[in-house]
Biopython code that builds the backbone (N, CA, C, O; Angstrom):
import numpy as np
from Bio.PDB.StructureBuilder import StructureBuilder

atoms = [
    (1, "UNK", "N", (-20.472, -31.145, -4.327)),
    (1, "UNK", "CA", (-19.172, -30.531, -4.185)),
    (1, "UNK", "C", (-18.920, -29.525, -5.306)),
    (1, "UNK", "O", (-18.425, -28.422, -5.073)),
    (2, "UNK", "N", (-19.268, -29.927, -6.519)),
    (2, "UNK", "CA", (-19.414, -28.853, -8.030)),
    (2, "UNK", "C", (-19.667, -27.792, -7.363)),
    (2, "UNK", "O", (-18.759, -27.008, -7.089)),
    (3, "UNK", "N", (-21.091, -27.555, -6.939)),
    (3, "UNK", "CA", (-22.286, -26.643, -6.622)),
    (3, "UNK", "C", (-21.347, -25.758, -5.311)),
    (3, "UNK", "O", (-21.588, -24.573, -5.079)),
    (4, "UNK", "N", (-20.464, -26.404, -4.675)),
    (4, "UNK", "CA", (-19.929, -25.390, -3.689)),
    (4, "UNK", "C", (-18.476, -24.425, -3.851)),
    (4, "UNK", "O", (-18.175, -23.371, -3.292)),
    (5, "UNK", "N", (-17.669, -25.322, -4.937)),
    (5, "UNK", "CA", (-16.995, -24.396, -5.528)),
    (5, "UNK", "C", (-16.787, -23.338, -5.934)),
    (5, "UNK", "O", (-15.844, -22.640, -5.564)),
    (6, "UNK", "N", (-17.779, -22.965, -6.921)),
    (6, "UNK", "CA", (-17.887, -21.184, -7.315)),
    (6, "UNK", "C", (-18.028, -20.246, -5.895)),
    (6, "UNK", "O", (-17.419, -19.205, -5.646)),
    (7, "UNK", "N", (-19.324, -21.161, -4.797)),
    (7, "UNK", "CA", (-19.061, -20.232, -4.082)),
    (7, "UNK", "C", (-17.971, -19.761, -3.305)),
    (7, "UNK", "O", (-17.621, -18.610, -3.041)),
    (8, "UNK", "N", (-17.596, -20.639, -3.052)),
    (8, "UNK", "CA", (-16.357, -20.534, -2.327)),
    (8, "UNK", "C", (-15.299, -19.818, -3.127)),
    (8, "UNK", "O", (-14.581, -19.048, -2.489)),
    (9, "UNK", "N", (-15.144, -19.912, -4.064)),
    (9, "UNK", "CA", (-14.301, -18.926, -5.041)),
    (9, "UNK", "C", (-14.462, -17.438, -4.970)),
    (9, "UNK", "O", (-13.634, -16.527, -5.002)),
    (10, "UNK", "N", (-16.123, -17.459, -4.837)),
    (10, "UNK", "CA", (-16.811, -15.756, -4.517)),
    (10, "UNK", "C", (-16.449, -15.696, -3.418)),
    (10, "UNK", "O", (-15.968, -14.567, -3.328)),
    (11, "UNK", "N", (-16.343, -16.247, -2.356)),
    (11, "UNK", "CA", (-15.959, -15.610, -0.786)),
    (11, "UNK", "C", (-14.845, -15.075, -0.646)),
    (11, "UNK", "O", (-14.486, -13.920, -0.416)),
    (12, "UNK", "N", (-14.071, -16.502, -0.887)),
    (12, "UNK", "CA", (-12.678, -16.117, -0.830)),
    (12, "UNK", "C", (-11.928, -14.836, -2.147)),
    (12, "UNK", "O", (-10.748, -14.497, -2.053)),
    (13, "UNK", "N", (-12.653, -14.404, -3.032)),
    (13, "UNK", "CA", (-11.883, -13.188, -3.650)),
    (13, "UNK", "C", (-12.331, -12.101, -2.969)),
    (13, "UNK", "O", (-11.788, -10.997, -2.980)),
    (14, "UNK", "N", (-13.640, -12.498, -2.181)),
    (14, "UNK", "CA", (-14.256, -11.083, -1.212)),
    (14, "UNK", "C", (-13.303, -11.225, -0.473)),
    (14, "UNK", "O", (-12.330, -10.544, -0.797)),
    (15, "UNK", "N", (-13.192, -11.803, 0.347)),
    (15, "UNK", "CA", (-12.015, -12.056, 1.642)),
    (15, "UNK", "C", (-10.981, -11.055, 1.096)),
    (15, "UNK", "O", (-10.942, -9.849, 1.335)),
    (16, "UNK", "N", (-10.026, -11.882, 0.202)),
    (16, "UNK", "CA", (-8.855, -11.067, -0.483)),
    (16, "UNK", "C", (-8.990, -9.976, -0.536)),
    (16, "UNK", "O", (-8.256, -9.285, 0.171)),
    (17, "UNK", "N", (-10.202, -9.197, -1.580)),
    (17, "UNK", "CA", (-10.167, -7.972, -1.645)),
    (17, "UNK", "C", (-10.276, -7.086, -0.736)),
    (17, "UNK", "O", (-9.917, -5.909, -0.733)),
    (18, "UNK", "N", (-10.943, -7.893, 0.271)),
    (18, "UNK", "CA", (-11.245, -7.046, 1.670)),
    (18, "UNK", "C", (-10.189, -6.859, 2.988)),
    (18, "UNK", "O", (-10.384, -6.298, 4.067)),
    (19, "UNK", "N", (-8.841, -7.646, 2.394)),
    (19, "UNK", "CA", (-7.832, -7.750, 3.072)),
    (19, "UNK", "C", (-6.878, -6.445, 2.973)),
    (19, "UNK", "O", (-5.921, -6.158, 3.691)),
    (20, "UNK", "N", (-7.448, -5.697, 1.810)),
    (20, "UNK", "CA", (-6.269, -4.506, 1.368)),
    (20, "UNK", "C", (-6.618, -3.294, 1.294)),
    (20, "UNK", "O", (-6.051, -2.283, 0.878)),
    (21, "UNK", "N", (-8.092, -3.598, 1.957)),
    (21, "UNK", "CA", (-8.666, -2.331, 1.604)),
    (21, "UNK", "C", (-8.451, -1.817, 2.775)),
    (21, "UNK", "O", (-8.708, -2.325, 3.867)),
    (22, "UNK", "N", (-7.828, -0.482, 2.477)),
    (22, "UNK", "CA", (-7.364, 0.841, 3.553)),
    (22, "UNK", "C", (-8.387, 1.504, 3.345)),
    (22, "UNK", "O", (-9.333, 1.227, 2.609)),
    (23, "UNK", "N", (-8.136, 2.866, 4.328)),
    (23, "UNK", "CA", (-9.046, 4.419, 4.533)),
    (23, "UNK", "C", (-7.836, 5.397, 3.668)),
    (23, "UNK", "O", (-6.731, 5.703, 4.117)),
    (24, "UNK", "N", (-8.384, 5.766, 2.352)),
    (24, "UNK", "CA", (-7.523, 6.607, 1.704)),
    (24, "UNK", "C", (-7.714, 7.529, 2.102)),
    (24, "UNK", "O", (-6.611, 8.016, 1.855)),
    (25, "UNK", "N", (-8.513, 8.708, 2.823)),
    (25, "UNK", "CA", (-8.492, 9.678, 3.304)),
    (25, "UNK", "C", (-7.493, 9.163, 4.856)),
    (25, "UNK", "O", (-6.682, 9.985, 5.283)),
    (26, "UNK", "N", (-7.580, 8.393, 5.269)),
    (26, "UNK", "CA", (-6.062, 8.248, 6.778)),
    (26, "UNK", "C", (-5.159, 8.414, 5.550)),
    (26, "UNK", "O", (-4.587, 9.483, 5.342)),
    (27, "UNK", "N", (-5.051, 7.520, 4.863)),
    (27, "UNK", "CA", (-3.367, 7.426, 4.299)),
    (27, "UNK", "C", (-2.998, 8.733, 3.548)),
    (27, "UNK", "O", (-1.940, 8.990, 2.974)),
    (28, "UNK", "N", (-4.231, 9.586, 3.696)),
    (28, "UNK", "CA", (-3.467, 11.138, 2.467)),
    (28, "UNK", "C", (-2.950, 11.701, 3.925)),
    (28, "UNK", "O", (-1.832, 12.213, 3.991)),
    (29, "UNK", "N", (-3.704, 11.606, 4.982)),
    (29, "UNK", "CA", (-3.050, 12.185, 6.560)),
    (29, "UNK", "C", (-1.864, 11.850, 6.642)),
    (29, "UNK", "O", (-0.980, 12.669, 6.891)),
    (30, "UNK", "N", (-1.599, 10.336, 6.407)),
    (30, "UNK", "CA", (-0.271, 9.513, 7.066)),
    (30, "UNK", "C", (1.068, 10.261, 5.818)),
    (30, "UNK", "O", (2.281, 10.413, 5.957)),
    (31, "UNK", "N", (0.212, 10.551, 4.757)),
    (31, "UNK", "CA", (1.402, 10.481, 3.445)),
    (31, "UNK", "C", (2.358, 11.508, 3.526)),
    (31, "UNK", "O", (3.296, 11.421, 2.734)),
    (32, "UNK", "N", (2.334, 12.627, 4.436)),
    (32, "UNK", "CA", (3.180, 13.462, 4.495)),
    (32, "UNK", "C", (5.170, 13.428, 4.893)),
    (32, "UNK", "O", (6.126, 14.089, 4.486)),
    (33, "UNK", "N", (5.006, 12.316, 5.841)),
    (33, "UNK", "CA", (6.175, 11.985, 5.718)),
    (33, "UNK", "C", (6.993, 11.505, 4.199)),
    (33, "UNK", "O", (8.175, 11.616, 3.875)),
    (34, "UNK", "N", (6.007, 11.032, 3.587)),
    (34, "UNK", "CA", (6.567, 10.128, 2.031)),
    (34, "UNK", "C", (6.686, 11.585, 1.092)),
    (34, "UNK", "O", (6.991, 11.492, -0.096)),
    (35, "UNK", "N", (6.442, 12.812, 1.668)),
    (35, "UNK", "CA", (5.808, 13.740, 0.183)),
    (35, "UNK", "C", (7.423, 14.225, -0.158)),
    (35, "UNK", "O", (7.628, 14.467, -1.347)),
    (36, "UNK", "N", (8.496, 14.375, 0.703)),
    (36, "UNK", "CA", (9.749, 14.798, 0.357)),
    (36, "UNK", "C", (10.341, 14.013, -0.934)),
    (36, "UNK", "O", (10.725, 14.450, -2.019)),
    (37, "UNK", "N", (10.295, 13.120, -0.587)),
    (37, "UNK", "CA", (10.609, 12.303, -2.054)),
    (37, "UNK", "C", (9.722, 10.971, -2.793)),
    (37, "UNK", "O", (9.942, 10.138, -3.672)),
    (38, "UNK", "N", (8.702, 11.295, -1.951)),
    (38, "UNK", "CA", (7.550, 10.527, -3.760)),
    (38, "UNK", "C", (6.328, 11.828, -3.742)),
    (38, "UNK", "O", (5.159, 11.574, -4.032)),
    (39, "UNK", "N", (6.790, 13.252, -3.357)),
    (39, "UNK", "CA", (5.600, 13.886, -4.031)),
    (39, "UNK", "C", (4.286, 13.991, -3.003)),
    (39, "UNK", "O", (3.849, 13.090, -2.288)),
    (40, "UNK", "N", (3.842, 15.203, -3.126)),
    (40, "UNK", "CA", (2.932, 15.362, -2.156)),
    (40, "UNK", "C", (1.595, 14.312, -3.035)),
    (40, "UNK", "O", (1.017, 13.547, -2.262)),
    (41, "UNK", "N", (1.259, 14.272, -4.079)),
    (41, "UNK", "CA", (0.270, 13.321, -4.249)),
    (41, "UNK", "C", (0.733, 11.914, -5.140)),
    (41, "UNK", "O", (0.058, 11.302, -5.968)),
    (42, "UNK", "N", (2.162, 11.625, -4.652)),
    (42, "UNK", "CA", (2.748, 10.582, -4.883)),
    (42, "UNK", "C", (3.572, 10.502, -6.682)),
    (42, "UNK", "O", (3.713, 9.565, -7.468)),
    (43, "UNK", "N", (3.931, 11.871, -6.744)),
    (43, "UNK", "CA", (4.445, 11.930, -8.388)),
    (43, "UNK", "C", (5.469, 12.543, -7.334)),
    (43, "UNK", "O", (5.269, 13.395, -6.468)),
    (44, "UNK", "N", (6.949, 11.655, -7.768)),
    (44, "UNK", "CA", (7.806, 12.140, -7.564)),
    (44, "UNK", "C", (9.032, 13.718, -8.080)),
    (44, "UNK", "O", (9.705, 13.581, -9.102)),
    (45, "UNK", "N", (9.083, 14.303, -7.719)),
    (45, "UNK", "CA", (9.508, 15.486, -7.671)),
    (45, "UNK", "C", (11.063, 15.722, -8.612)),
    (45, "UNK", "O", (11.423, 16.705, -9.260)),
    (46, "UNK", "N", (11.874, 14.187, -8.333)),
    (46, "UNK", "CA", (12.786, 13.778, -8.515)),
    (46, "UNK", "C", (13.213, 12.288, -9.021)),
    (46, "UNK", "O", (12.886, 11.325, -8.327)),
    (47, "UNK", "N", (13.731, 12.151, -9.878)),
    (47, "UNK", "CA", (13.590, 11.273, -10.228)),
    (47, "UNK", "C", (14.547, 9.688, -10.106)),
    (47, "UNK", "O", (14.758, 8.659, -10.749)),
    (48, "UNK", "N", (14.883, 10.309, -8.901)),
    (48, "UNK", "CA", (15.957, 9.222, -7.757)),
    (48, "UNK", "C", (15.061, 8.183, -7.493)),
    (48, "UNK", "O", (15.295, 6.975, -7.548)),
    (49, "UNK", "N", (13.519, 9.016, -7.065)),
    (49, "UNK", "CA", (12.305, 8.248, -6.581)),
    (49, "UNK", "C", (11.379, 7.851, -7.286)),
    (49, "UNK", "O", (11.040, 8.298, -8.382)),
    (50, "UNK", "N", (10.785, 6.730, -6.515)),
    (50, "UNK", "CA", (9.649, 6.242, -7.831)),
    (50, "UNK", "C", (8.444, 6.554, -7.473)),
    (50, "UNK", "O", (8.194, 6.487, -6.270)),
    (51, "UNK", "N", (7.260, 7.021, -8.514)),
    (51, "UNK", "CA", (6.117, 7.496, -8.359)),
    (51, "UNK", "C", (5.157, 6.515, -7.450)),
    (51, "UNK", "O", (5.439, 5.319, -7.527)),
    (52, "UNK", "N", (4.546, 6.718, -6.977)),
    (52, "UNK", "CA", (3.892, 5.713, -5.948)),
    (52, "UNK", "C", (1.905, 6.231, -6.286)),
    (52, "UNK", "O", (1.003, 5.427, -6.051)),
    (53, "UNK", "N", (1.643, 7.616, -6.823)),
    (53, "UNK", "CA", (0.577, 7.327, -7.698)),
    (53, "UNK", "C", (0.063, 6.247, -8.495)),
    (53, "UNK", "O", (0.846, 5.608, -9.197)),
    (54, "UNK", "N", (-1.447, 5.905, -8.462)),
    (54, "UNK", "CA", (-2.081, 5.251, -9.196)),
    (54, "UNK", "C", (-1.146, 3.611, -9.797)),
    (54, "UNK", "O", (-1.166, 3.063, -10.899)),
    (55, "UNK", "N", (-0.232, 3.152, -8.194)),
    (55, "UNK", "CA", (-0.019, 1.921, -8.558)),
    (55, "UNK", "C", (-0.884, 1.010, -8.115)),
    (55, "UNK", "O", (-1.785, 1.629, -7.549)),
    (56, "UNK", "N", (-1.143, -0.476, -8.065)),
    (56, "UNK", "CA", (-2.302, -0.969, -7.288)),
    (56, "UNK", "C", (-1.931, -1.378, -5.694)),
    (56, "UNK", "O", (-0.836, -1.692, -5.227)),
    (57, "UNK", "N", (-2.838, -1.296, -5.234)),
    (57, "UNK", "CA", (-2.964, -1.208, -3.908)),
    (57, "UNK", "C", (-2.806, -2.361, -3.262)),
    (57, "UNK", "O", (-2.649, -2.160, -2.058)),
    (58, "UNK", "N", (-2.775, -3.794, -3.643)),
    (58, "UNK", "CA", (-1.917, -4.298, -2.987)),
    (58, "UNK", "C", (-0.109, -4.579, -3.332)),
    (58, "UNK", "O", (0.720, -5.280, -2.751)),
    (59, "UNK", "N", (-0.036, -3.923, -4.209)),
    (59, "UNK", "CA", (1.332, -3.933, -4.745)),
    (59, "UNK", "C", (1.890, -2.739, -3.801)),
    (59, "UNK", "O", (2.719, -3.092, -2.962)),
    (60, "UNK", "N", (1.616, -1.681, -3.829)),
    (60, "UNK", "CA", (2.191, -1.039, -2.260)),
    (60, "UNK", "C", (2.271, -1.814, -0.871)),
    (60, "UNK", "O", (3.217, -1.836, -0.083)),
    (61, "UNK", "N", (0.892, -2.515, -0.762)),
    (61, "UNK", "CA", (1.030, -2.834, 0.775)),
    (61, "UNK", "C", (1.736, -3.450, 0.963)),
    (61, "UNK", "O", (2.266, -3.170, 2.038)),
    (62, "UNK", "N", (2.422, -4.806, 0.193)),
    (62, "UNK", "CA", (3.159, -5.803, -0.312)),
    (62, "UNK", "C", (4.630, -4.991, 0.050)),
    (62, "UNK", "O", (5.325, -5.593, 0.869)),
    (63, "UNK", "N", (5.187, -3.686, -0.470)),
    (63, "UNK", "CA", (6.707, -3.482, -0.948)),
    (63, "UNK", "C", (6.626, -2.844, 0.400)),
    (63, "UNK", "O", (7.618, -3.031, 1.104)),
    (64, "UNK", "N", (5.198, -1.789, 1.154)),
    (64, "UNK", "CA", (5.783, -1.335, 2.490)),
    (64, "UNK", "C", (5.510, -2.269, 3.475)),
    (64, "UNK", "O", (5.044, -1.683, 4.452)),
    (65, "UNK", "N", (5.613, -3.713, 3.688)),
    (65, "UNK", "CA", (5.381, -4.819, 4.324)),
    (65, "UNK", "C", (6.731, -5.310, 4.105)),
    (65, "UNK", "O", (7.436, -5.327, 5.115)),
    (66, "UNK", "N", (7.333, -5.772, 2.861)),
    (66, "UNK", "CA", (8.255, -6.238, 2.562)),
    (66, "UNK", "C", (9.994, -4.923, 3.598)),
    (66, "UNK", "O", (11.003, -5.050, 4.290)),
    (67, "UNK", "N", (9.268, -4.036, 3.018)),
    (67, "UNK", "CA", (10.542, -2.882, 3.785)),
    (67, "UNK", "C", (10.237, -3.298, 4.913)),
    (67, "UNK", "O", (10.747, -4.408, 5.067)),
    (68, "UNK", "N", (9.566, -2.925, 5.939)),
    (68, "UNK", "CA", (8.592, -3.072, 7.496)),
    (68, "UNK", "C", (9.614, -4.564, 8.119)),
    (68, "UNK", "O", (10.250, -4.379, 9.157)),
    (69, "UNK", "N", (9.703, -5.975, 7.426)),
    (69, "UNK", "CA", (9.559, -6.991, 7.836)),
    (69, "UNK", "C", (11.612, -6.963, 7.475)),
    (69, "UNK", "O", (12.317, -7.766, 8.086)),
    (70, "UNK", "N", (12.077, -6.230, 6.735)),
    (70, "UNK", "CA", (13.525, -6.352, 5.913)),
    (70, "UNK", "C", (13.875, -7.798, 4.593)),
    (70, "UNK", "O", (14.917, -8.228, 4.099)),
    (71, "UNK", "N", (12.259, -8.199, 4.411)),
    (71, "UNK", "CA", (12.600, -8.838, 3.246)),
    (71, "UNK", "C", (12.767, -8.060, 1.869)),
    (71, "UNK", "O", (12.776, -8.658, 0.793)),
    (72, "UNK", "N", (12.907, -6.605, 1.992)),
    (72, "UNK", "CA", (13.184, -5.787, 0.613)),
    (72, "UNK", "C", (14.129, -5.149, 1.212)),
    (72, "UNK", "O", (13.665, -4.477, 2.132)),
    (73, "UNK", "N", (15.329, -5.050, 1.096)),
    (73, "UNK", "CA", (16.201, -4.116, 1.726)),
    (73, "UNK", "C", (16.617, -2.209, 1.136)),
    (73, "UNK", "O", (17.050, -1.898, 0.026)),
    (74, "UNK", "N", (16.420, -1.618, 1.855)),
    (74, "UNK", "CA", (16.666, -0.254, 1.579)),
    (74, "UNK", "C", (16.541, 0.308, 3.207)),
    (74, "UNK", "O", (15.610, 0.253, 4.011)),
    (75, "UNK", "N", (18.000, 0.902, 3.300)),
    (75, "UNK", "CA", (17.838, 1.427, 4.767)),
    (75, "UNK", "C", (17.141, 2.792, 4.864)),
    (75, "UNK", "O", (16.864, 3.263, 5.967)),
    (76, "UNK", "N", (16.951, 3.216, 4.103)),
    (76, "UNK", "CA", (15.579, 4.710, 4.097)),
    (76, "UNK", "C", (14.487, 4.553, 4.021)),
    (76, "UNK", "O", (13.584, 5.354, 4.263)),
    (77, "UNK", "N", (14.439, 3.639, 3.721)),
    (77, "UNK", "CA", (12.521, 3.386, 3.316)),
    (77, "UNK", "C", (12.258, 2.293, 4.853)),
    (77, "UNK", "O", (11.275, 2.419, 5.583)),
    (78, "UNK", "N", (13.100, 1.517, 5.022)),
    (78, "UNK", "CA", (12.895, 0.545, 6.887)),
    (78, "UNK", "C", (12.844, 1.641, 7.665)),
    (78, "UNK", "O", (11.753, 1.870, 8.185)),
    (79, "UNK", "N", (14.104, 2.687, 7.974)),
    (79, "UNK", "CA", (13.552, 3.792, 8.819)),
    (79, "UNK", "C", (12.416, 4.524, 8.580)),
    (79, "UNK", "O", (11.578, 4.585, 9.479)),
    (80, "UNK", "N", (12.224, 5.105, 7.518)),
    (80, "UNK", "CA", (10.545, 5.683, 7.208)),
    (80, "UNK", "C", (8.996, 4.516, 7.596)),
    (80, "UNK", "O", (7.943, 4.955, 8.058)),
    (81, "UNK", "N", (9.240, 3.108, 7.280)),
    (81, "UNK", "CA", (7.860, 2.590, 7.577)),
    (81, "UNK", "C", (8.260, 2.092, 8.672)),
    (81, "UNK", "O", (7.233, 1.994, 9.343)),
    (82, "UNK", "N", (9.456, 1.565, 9.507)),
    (82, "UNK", "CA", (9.265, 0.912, 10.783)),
    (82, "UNK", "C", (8.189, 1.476, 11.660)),
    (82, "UNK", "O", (7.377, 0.551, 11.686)),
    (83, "UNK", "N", (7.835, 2.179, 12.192)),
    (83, "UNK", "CA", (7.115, 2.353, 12.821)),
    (83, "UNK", "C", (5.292, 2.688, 12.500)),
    (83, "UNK", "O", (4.391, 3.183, 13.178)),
    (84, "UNK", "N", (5.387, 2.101, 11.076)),
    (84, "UNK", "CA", (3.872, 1.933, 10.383)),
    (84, "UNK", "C", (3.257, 0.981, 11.481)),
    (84, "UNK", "O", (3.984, 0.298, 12.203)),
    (85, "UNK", "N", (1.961, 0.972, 11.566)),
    (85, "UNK", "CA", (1.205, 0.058, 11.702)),
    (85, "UNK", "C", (0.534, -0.765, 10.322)),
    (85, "UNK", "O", (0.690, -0.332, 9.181)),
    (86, "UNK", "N", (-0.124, -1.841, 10.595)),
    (86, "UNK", "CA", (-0.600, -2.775, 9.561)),
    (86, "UNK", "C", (-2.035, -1.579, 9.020)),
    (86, "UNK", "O", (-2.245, -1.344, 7.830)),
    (87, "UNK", "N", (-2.728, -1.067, 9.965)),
    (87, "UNK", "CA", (-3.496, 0.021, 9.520)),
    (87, "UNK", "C", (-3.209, 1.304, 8.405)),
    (87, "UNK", "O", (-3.830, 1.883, 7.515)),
    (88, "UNK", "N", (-1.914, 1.356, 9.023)),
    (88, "UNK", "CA", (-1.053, 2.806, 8.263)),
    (88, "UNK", "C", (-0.568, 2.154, 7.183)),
    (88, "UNK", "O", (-0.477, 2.822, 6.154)),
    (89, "UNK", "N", (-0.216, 0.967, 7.149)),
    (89, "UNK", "CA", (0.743, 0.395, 5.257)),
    (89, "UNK", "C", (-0.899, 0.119, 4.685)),
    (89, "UNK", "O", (-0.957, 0.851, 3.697)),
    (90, "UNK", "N", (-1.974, -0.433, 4.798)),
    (90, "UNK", "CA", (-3.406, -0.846, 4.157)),
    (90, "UNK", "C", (-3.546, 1.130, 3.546)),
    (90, "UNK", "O", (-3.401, 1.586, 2.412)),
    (91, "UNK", "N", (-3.857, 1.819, 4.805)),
    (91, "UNK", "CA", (-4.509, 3.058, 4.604)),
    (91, "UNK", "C", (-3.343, 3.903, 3.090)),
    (91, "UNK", "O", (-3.661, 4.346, 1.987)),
    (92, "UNK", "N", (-1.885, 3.778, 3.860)),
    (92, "UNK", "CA", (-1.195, 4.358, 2.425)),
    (92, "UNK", "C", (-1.105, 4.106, 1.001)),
    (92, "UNK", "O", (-0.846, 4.867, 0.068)),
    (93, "UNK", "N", (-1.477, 2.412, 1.057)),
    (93, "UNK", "CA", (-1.573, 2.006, 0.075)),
    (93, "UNK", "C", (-2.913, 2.214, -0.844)),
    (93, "UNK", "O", (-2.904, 2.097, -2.069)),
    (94, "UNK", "N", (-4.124, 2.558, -0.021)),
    (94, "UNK", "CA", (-5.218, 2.087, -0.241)),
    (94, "UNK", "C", (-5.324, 4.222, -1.216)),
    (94, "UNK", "O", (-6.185, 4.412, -2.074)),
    (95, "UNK", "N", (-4.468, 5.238, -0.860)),
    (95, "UNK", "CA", (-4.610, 5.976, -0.858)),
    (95, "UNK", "C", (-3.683, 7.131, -1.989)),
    (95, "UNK", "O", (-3.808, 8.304, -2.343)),
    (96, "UNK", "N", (-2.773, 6.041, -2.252)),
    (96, "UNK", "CA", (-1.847, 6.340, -2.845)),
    (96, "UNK", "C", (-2.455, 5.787, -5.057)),
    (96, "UNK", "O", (-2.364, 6.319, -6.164)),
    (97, "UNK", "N", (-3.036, 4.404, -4.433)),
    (97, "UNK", "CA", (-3.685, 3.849, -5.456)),
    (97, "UNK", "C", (-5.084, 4.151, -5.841)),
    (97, "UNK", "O", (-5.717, 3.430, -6.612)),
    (98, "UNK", "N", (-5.532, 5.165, -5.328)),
    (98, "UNK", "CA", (-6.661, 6.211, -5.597)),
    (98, "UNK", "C", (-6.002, 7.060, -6.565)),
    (98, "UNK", "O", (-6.409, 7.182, -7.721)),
    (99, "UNK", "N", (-4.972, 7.654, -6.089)),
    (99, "UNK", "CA", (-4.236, 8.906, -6.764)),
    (99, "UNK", "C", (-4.282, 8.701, -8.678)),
    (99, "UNK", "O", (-3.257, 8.207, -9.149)),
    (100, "UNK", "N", (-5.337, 9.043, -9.616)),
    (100, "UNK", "CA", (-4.870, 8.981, -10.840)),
    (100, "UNK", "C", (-4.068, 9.992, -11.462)),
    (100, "UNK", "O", (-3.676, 9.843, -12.619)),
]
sb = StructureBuilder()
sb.init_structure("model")
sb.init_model(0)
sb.init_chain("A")
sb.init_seg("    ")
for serial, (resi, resn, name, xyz) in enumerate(atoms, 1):
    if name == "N":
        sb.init_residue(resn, " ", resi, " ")
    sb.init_atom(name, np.array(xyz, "f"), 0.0, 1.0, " ", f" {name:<3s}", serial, name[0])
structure = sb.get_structure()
């Protein structure tokens, strides 16, 4: 049982990591709606908004999941991702957290 632990520790952080990984080239496609106010490469323009560059990538997928589902409330940001797919919040996130 020792001997099967680690592995299983290695799978399952593959699993995880492999759960968030988007197509950052889709999500620079998808990002145009977001560029009015977080910035065409996610540095906000203004500072109402928050930079969405080089944060980590499941910490985006997480806050546009959380908007998507209304467990984060903001009625601009639910109208902007409602109609994401689970593909489109992975890919933005995955693309946004490229951005250094």
């Amino acid at each position: 049982m020792k001997k099967l632990l680690p592995i299983v520790a290695v799978l399952a952080s593959f699993v995880t990591s492999q759960a968030f990984a988007g197509d950052a080239t889709a999500g620079k496609a998808k990002s145009a709606q977001c560029a009015a106010c977080h910035g065409v490469t996610g540095i906000s323009p203004m500072g109402l908004y928050p930079n969405l560059a080089g944060q980590k990538e499941q910490y985006l997928a997480k806050q546009l999941s959380d908007f998507r589902s209304g467990a984060r409330k903001d009625p601009t940001m639910q109208a902007m991702v409602a109609a994401l797919s689970d593909d489109d919040v992975a890919n933005l996130a995955a693309f946004y957290s490229s951005v250094k």
